[in-house]
Each structure stands twice: as structure tokens, then as C-alpha cells.
N, C-alpha and C positions, 0 to 999 in steps of 0.2 A: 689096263683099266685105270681112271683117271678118278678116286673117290671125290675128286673138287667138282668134275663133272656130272658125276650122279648124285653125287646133294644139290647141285643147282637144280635140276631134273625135276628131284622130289621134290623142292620146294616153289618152283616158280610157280607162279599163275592158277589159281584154282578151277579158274573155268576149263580147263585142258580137257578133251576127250578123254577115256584111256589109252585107247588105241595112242593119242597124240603123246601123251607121256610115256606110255612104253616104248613107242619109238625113240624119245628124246633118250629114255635111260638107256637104249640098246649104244644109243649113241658115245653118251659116256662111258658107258662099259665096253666098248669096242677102241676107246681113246687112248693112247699114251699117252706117257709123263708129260709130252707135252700141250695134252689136250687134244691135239686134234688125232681124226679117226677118218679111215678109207676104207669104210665098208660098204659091200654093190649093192643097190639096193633091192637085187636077190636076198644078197647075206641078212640086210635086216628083214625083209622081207618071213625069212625062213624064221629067224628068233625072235619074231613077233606073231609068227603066225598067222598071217594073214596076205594079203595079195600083191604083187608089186606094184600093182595101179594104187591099192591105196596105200603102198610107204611111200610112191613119185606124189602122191598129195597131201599127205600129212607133213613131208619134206616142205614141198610149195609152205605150206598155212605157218608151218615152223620161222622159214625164210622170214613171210611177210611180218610174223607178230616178233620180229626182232631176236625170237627165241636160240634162232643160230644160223652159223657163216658158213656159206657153202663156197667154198672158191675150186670150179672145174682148171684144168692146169692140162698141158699140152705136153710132148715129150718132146726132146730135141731134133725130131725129126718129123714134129708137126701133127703125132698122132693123138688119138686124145687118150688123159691119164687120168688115173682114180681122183675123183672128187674127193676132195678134205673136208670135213666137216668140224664143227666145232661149239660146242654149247657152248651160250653167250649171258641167257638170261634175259636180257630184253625187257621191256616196258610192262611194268605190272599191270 
């Protein structure tokens, strides 16, 4: 759990959905020390309680408002690897 990351969470942007902030704090609380978090969007899915179509678009809307950094990453043999996330905070 990354407390830098879920105070950013609480505090960013007032207009936030809920659904879009509990996603963002499932984020920093799934993060280590060093911030970034590689949870499937099953897993946050499941600790949000709600559906994977809507964490693949709260993810999307997060993406876009600067709020955080999704970088997909490949293994050394070209397969694909957990997505890293990472609350950023982004653009009031």
C-alpha cells in the first residue's frame, strides 16, 4: 500500500465519479513503495465491486484526465505482462 498514493486519490479532482475514485484508491492501495501497482482488472474489479467493463473505463477516463500511468510491458519472450499503474494526479 503506497499512503502517497491514496492521499493523492482522496484529494484529486472533485468532480470524480465514485466508482472513478474508488477505483483510483483501490489503485494506491494495491501499490508499493514504489508507487506503482499490477492489479488485473478482475482484481480491481472484485474490490470495487462492480464489473470489469466498467474498471476497463474508469481506467480509459483516469488515463485521459492525466490522473494515471498505465504502461502495458511485454515479457522476454514477447508475451504480454501485468500492466503497471500508477497514480499521478494530473490536471485539476
Amino acid at each position: 500500500m503506497s499512503t502517497t498514493q491514496i492521499r493523492t486519490a482522496l484529494t484529486v479532482r472533485a468532480d470524480l465519479r465514485p466508482v472513478e475514485r474508488l477505483v483510483l484508491i483501490q489503485l494506491g492501495d494495491f501499490a508499493g513503495p514504489d508507487g506503482v501497482a499490477f492489479p488485473t482488472v478482475g482484481r480491481l474489479a472484485a474490490a470495487a465491486n462492480v464489473s470489469d467493463s466498467t474498471v476497463s473505463r474508469v481506467l480509459q477516463k483516469l488515463t485521459e484526465l492525466g490522473l494515471i500511468e498505465r504502461t502495458a510491458s511485454r515479457s522476454t519472450t514477447g508475451a504480454a505482462a501485468p500492466t503497471a499503474y500508477r497514480v499521478i494526479g494530473g490536471r485539476a
